[in-house]
PDB file with SEQRES, HELIX, SHEET and CRYST1 records, atoms N, CA, C and O in Angstrom:
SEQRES   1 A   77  UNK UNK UNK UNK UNK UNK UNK UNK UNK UNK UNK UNK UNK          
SEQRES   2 A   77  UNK UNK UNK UNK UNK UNK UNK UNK UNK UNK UNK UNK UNK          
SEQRES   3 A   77  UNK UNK UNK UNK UNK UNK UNK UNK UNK UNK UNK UNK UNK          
SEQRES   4 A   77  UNK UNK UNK UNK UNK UNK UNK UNK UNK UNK UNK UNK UNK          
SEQRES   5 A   77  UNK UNK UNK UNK UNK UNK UNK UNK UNK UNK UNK UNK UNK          
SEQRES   6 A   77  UNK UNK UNK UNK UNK UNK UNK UNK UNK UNK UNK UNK              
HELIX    1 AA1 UNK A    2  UNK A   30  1                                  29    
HELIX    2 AA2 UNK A   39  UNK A   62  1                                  24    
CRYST1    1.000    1.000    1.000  90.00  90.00  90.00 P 1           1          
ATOM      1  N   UNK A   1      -4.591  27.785 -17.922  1.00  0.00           N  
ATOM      2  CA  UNK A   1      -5.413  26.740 -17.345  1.00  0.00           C  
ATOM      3  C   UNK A   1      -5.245  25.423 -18.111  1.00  0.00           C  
ATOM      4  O   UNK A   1      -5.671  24.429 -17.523  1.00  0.00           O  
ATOM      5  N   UNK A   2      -4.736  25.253 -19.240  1.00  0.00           N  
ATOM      6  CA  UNK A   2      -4.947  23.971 -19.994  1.00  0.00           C  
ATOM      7  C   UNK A   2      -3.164  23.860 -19.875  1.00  0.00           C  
ATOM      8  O   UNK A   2      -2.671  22.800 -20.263  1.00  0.00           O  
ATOM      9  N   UNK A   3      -2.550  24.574 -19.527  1.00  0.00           N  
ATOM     10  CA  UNK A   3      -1.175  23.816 -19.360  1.00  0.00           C  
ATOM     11  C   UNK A   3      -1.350  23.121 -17.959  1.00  0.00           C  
ATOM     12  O   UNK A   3      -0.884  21.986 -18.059  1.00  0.00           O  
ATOM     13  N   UNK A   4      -1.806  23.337 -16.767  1.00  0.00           N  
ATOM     14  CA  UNK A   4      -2.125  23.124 -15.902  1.00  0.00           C  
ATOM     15  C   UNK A   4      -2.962  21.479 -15.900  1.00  0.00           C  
ATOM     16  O   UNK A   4      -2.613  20.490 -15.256  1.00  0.00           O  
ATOM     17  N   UNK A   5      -3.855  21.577 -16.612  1.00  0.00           N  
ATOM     18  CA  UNK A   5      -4.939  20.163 -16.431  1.00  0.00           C  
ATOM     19  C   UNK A   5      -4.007  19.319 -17.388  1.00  0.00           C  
ATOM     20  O   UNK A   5      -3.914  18.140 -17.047  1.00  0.00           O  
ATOM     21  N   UNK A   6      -3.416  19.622 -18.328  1.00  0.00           N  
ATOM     22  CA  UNK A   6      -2.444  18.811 -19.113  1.00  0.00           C  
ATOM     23  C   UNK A   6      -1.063  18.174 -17.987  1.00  0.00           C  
ATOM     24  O   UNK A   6      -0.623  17.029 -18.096  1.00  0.00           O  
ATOM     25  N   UNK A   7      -0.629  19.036 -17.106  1.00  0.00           N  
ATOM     26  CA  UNK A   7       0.246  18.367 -16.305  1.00  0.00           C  
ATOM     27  C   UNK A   7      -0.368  17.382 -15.092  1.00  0.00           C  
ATOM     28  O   UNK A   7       0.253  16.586 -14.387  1.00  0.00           O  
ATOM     29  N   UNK A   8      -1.641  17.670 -15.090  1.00  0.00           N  
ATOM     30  CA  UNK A   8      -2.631  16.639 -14.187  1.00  0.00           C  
ATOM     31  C   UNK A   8      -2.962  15.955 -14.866  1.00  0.00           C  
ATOM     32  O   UNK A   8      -3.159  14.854 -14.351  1.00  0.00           O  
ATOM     33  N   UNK A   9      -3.211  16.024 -16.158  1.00  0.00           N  
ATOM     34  CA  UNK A   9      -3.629  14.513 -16.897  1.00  0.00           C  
ATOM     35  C   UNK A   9      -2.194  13.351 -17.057  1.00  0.00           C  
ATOM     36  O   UNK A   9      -2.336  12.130 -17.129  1.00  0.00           O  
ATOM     37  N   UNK A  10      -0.486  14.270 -17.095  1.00  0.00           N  
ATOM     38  CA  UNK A  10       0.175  14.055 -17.301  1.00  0.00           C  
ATOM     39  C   UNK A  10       0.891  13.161 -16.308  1.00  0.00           C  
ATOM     40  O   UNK A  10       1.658  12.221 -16.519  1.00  0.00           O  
ATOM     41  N   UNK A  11       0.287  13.883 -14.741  1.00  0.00           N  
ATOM     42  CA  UNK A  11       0.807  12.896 -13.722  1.00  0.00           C  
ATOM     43  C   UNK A  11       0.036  11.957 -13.101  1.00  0.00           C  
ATOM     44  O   UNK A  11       0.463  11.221 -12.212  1.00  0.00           O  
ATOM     45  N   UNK A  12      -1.412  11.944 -13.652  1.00  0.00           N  
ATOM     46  CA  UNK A  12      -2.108  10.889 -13.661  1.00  0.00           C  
ATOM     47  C   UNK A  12      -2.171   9.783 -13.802  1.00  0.00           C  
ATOM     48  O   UNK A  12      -2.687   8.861 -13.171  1.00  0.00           O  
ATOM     49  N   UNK A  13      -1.353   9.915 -15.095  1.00  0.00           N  
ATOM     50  CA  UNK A  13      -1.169   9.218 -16.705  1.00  0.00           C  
ATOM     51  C   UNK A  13       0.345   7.997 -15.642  1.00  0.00           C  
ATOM     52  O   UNK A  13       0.428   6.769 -15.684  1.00  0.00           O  
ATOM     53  N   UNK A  14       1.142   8.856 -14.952  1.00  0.00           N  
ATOM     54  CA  UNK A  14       2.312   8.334 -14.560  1.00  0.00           C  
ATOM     55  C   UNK A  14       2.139   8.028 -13.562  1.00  0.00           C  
ATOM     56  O   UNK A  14       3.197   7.597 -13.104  1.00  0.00           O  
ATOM     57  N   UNK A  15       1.129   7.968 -12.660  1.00  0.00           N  
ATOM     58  CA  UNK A  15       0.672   7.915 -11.252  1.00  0.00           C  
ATOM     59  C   UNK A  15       0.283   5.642 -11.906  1.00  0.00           C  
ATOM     60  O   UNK A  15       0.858   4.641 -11.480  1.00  0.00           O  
ATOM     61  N   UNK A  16      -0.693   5.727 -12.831  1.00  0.00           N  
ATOM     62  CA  UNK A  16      -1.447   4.903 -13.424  1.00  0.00           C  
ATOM     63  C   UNK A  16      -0.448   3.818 -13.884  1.00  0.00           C  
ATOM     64  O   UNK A  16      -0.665   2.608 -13.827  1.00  0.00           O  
ATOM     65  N   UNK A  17       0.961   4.559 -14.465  1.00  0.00           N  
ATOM     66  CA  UNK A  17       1.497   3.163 -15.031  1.00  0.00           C  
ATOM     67  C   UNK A  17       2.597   3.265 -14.229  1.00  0.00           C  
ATOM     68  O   UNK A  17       3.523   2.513 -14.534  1.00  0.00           O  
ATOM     69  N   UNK A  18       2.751   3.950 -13.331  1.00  0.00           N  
ATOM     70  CA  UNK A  18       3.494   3.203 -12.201  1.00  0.00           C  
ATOM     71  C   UNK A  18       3.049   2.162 -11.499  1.00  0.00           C  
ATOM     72  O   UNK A  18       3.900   1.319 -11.213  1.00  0.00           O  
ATOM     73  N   UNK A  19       1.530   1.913 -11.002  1.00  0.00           N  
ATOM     74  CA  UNK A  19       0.830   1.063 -10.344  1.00  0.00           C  
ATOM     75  C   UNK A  19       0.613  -0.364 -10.969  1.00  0.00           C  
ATOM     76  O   UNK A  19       0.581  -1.479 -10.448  1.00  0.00           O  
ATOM     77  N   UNK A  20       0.460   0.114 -12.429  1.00  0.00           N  
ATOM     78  CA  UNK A  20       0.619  -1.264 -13.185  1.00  0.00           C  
ATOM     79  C   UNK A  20       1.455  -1.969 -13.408  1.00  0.00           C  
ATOM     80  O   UNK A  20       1.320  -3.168 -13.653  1.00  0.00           O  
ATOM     81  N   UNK A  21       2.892  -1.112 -13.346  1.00  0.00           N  
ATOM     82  CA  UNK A  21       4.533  -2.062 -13.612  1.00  0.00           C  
ATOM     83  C   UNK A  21       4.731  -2.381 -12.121  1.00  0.00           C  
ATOM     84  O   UNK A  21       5.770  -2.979 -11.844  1.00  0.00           O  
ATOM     85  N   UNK A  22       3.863  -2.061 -11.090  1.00  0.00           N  
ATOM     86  CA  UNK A  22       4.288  -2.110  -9.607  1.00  0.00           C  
ATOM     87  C   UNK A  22       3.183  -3.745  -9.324  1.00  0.00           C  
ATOM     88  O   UNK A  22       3.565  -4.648  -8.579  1.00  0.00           O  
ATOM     89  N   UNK A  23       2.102  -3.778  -9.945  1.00  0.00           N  
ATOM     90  CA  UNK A  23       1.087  -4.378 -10.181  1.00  0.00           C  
ATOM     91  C   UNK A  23       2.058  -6.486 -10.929  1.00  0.00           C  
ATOM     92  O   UNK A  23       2.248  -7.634 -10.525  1.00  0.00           O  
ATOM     93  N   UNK A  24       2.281  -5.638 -12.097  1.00  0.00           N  
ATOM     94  CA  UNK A  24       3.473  -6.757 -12.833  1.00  0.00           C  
ATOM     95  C   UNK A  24       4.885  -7.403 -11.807  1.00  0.00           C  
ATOM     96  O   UNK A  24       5.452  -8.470 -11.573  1.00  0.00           O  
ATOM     97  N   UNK A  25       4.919  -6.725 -11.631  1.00  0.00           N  
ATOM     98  CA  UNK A  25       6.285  -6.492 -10.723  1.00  0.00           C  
ATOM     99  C   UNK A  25       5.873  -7.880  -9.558  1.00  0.00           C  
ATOM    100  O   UNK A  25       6.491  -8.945  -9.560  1.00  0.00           O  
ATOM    101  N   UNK A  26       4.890  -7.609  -8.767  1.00  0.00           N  
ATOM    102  CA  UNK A  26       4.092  -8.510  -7.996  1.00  0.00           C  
ATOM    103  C   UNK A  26       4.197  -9.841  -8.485  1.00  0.00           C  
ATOM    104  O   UNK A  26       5.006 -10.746  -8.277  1.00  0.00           O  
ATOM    105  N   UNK A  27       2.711  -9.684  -9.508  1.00  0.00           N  
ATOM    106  CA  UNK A  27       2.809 -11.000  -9.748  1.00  0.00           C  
ATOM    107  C   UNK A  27       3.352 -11.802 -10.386  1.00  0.00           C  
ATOM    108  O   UNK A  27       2.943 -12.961 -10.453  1.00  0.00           O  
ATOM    109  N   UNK A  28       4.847 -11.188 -11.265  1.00  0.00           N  
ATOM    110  CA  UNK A  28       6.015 -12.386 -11.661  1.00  0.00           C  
ATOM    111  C   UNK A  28       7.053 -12.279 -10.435  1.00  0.00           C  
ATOM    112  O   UNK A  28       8.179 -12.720 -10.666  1.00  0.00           O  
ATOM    113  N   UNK A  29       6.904 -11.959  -9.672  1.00  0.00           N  
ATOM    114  CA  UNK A  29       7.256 -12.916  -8.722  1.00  0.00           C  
ATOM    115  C   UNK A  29       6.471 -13.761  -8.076  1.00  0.00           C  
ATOM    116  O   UNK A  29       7.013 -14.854  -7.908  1.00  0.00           O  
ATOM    117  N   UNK A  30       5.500 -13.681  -7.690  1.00  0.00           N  
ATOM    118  CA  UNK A  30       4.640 -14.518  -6.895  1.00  0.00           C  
ATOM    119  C   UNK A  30       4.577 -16.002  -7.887  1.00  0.00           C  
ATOM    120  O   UNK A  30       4.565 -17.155  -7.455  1.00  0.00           O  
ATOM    121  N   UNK A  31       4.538 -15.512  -9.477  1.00  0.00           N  
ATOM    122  CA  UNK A  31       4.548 -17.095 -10.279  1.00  0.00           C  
ATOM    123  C   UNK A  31       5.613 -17.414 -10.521  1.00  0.00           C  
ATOM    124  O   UNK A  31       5.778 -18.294 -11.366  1.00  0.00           O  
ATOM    125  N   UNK A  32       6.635 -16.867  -9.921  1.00  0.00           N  
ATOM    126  CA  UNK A  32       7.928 -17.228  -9.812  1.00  0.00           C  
ATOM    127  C   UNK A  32       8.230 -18.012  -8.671  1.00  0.00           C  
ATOM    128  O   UNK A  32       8.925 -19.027  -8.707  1.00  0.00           O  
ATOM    129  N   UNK A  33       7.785 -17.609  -7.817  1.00  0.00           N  
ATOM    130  CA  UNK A  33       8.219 -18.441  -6.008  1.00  0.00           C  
ATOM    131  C   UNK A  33       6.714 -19.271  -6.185  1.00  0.00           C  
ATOM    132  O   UNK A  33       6.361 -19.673  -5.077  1.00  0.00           O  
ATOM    133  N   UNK A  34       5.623 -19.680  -7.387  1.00  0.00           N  
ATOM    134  CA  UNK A  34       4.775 -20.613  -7.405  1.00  0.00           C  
ATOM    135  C   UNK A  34       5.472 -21.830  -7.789  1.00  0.00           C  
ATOM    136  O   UNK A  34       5.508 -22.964  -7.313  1.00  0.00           O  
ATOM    137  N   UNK A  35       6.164 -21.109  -9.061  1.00  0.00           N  
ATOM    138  CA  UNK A  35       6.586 -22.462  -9.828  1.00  0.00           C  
ATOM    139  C   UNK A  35       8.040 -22.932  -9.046  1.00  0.00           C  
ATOM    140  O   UNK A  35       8.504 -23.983  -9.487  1.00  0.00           O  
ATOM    141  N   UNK A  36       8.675 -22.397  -8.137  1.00  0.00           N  
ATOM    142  CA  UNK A  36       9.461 -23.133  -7.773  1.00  0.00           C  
ATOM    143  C   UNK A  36       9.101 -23.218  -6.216  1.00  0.00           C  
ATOM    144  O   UNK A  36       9.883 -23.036  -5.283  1.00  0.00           O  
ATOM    145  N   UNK A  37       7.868 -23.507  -6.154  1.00  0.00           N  
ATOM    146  CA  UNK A  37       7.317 -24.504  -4.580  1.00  0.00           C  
ATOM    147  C   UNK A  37       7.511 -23.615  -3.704  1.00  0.00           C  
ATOM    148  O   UNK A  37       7.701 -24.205  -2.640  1.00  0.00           O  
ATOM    149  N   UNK A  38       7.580 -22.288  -3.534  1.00  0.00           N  
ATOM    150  CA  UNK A  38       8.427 -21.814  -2.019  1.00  0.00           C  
ATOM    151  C   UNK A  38       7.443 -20.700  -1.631  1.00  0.00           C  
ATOM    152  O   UNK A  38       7.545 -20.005  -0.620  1.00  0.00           O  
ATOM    153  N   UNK A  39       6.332 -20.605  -2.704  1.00  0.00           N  
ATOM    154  CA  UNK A  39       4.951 -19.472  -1.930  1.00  0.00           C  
ATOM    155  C   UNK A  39       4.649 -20.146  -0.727  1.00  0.00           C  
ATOM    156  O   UNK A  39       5.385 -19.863   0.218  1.00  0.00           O  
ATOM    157  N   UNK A  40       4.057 -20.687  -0.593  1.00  0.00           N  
ATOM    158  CA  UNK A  40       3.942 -21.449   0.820  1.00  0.00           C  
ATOM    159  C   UNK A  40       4.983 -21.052   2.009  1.00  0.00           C  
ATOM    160  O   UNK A  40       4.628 -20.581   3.089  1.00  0.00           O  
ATOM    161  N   UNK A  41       6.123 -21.281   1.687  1.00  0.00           N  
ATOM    162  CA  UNK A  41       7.495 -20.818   2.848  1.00  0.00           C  
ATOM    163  C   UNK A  41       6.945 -19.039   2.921  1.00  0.00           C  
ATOM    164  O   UNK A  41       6.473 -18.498   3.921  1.00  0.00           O  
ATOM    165  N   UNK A  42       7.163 -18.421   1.634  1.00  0.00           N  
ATOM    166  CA  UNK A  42       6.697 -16.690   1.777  1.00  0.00           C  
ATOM    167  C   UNK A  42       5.557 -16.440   2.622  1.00  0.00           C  
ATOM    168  O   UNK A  42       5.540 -15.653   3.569  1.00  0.00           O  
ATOM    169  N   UNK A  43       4.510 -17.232   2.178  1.00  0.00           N  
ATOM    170  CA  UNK A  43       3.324 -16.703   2.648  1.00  0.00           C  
ATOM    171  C   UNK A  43       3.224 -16.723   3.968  1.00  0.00           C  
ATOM    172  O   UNK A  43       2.685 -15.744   4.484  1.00  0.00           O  
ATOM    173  N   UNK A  44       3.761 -17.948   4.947  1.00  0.00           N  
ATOM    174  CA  UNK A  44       4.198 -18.699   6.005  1.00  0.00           C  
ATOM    175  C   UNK A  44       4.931 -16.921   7.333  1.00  0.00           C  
ATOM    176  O   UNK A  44       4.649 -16.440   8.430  1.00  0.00           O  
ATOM    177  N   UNK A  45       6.193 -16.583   5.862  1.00  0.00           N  
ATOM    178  CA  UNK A  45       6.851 -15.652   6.678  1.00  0.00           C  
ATOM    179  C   UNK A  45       6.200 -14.070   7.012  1.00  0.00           C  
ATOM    180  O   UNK A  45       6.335 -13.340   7.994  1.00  0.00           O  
ATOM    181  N   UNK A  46       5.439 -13.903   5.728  1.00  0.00           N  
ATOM    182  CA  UNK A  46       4.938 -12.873   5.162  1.00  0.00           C  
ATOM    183  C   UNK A  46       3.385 -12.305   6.254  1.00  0.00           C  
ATOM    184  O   UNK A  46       2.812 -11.228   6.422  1.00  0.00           O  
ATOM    185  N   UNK A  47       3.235 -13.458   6.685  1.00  0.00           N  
ATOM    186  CA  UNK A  47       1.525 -13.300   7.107  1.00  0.00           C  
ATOM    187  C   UNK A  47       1.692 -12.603   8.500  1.00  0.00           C  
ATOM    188  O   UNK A  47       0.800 -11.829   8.845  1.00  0.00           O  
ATOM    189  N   UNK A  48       2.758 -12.813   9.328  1.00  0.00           N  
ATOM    190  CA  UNK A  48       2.815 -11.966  11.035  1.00  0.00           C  
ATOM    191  C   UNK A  48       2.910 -10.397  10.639  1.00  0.00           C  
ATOM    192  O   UNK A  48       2.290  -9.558  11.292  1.00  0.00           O  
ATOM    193  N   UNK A  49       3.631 -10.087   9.656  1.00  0.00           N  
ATOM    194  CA  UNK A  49       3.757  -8.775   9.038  1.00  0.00           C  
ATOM    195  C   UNK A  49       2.706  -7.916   8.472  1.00  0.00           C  
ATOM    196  O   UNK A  49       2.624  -6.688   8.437  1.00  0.00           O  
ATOM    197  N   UNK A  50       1.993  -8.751   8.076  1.00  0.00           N  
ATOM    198  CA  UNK A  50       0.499  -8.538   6.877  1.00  0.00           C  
ATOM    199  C   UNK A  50      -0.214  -8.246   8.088  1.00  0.00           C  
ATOM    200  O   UNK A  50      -0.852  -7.198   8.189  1.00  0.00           O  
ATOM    201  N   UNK A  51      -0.148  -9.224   9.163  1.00  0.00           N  
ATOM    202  CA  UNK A  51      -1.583  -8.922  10.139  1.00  0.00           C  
ATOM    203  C   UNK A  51      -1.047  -7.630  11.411  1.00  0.00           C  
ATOM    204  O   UNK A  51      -1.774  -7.082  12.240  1.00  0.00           O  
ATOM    205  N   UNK A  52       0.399  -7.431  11.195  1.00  0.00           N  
ATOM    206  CA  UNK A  52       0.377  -6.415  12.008  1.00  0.00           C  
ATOM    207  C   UNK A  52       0.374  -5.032  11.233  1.00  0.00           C  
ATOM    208  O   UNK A  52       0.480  -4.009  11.909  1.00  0.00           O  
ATOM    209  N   UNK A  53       0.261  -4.940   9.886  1.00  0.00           N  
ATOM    210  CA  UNK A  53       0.305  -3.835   9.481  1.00  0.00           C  
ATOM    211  C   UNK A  53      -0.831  -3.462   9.158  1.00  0.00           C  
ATOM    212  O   UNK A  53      -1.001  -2.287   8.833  1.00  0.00           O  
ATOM    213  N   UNK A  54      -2.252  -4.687   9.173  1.00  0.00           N  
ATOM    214  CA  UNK A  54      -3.458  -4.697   9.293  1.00  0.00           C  
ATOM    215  C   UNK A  54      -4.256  -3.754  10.390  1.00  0.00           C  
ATOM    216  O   UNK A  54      -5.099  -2.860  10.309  1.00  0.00           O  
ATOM    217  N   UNK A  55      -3.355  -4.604  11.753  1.00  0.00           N  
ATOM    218  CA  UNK A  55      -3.814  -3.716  13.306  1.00  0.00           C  
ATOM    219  C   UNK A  55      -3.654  -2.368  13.171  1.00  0.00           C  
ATOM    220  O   UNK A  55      -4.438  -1.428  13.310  1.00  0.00           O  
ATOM    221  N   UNK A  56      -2.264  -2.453  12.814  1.00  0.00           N  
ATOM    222  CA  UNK A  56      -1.756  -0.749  12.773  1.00  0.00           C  
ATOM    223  C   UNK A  56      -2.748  -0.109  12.169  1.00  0.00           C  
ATOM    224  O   UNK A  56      -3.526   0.529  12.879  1.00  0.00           O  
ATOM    225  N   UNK A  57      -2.906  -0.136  10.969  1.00  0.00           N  
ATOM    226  CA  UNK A  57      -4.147   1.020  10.034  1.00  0.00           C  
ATOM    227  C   UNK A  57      -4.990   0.799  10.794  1.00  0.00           C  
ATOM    228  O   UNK A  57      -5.204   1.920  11.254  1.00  0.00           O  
ATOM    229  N   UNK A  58      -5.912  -0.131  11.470  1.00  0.00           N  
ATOM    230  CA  UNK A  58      -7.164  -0.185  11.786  1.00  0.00           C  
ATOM    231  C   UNK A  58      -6.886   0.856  13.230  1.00  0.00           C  
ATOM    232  O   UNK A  58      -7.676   1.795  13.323  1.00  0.00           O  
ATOM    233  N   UNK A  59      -5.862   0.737  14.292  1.00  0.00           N  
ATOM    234  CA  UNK A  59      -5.518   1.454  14.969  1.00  0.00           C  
ATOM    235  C   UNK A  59      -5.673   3.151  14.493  1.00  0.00           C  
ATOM    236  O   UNK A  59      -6.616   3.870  14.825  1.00  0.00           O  
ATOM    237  N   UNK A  60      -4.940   3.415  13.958  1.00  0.00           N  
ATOM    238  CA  UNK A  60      -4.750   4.420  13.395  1.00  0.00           C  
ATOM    239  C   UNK A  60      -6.180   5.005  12.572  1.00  0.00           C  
ATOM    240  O   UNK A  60      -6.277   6.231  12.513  1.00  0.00           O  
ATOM    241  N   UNK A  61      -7.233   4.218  11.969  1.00  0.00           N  
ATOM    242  CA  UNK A  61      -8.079   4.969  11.229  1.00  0.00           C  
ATOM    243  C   UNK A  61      -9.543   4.875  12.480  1.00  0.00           C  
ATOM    244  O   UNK A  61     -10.614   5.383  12.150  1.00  0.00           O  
ATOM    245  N   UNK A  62      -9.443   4.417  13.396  1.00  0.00           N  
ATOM    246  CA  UNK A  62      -9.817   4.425  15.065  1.00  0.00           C  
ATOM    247  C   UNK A  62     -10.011   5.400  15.623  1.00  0.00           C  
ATOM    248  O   UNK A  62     -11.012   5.835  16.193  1.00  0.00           O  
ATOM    249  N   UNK A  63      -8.574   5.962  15.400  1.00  0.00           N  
ATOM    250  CA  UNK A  63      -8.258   7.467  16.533  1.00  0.00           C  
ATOM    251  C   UNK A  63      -8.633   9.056  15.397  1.00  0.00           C  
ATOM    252  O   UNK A  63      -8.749  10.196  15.849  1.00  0.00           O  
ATOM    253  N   UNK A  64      -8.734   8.734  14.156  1.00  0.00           N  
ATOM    254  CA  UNK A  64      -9.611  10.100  13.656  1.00  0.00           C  
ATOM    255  C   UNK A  64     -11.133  10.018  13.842  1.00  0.00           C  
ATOM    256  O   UNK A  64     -11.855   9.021  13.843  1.00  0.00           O  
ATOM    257  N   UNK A  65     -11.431  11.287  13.997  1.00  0.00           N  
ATOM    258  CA  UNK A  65     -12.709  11.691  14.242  1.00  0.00           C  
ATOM    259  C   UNK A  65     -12.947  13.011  13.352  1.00  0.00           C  
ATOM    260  O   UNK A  65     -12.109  13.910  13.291  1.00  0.00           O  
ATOM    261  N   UNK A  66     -14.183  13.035  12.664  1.00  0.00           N  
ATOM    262  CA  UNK A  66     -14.181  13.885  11.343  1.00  0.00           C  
ATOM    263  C   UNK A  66     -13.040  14.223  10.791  1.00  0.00           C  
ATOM    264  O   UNK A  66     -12.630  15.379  10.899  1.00  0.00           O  
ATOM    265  N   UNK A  67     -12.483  13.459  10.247  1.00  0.00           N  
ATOM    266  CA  UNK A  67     -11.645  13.794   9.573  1.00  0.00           C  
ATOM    267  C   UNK A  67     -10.005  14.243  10.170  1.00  0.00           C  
ATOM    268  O   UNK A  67      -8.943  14.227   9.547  1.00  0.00           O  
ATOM    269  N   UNK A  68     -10.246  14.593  11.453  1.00  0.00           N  
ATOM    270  CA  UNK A  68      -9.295  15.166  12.466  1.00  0.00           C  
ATOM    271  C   UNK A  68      -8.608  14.418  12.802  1.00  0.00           C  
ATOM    272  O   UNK A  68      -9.088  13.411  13.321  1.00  0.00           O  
ATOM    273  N   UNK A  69      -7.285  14.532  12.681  1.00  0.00           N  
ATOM    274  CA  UNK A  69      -5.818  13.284  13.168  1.00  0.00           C  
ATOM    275  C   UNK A  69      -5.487  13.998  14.469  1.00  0.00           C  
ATOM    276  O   UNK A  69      -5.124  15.138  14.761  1.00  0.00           O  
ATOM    277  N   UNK A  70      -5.792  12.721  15.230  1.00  0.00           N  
ATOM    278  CA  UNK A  70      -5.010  13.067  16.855  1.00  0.00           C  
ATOM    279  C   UNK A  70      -3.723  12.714  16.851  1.00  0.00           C  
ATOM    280  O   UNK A  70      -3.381  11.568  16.557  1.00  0.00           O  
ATOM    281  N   UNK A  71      -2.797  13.740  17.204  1.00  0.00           N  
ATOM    282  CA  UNK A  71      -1.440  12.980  17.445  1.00  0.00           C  
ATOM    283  C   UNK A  71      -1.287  12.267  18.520  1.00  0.00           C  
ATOM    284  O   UNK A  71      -2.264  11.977  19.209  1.00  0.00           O  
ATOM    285  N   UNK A  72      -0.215  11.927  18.791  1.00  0.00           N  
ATOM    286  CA  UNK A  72      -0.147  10.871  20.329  1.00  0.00           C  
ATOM    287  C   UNK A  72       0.423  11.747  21.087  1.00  0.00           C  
ATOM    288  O   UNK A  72       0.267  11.376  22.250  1.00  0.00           O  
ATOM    289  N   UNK A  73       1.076  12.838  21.033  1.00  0.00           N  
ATOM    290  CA  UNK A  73       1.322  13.834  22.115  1.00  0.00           C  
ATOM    291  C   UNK A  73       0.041  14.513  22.563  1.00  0.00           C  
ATOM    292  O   UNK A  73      -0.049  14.749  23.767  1.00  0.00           O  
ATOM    293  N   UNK A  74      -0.982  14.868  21.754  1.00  0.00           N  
ATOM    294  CA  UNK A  74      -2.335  15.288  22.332  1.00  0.00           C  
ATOM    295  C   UNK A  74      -2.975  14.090  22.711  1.00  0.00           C  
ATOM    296  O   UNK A  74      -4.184  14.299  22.811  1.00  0.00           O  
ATOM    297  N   UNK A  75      -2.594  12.626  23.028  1.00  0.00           N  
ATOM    298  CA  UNK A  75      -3.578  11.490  23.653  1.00  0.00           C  
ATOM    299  C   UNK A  75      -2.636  11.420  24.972  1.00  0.00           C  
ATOM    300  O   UNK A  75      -3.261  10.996  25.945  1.00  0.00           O  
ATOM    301  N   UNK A  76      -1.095  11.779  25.268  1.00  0.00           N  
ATOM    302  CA  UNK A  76      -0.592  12.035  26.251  1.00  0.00           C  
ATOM    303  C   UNK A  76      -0.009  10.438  26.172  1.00  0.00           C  
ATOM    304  O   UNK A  76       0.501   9.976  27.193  1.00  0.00           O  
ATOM    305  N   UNK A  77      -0.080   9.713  25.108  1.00  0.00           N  
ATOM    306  CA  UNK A  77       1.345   8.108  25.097  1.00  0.00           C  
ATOM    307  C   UNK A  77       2.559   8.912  24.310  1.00  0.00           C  
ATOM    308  O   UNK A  77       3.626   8.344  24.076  1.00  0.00           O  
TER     309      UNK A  77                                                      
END                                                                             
């Protein structure tokens, strides 16, 4: 049992600083395309994408009901 919670603390541990170098990763670029003027152009391209991947989840977290995922072959699209 304690080799067990040790490999859950272990992939925790790597779950955690993946998110943070993924976290870093972000924002030197973002103060990268700040300082050379072109967030504005990104954000510009970036935002039709952002708001459709917005719809999508909201779509998608819509069609469960307790917890239950409908596929789209059982909604018949």
């Amino acid at each position: 049992m304690e080799t067990y919670l040790n490999l859950m603390l272990i992939r925790f541990g790597l779950v955690v600083a993946g998110l943070v170098v993924l976290a870093l990763l972000v924002f030197a670029i973002a103060l990268t395309l700040r300082r050379r003027g072109k967030l504005d152009e990104v954000r510009r391209h970036a935002d039709p994408v952002v708001r459709a991947g917005l719809r999508a989840a909201a779509r998608r977290l819509e069609g469960r009901t307790h917890g239950a995922v409908r596929s789209r072959w059982q909604d018949g699209r």
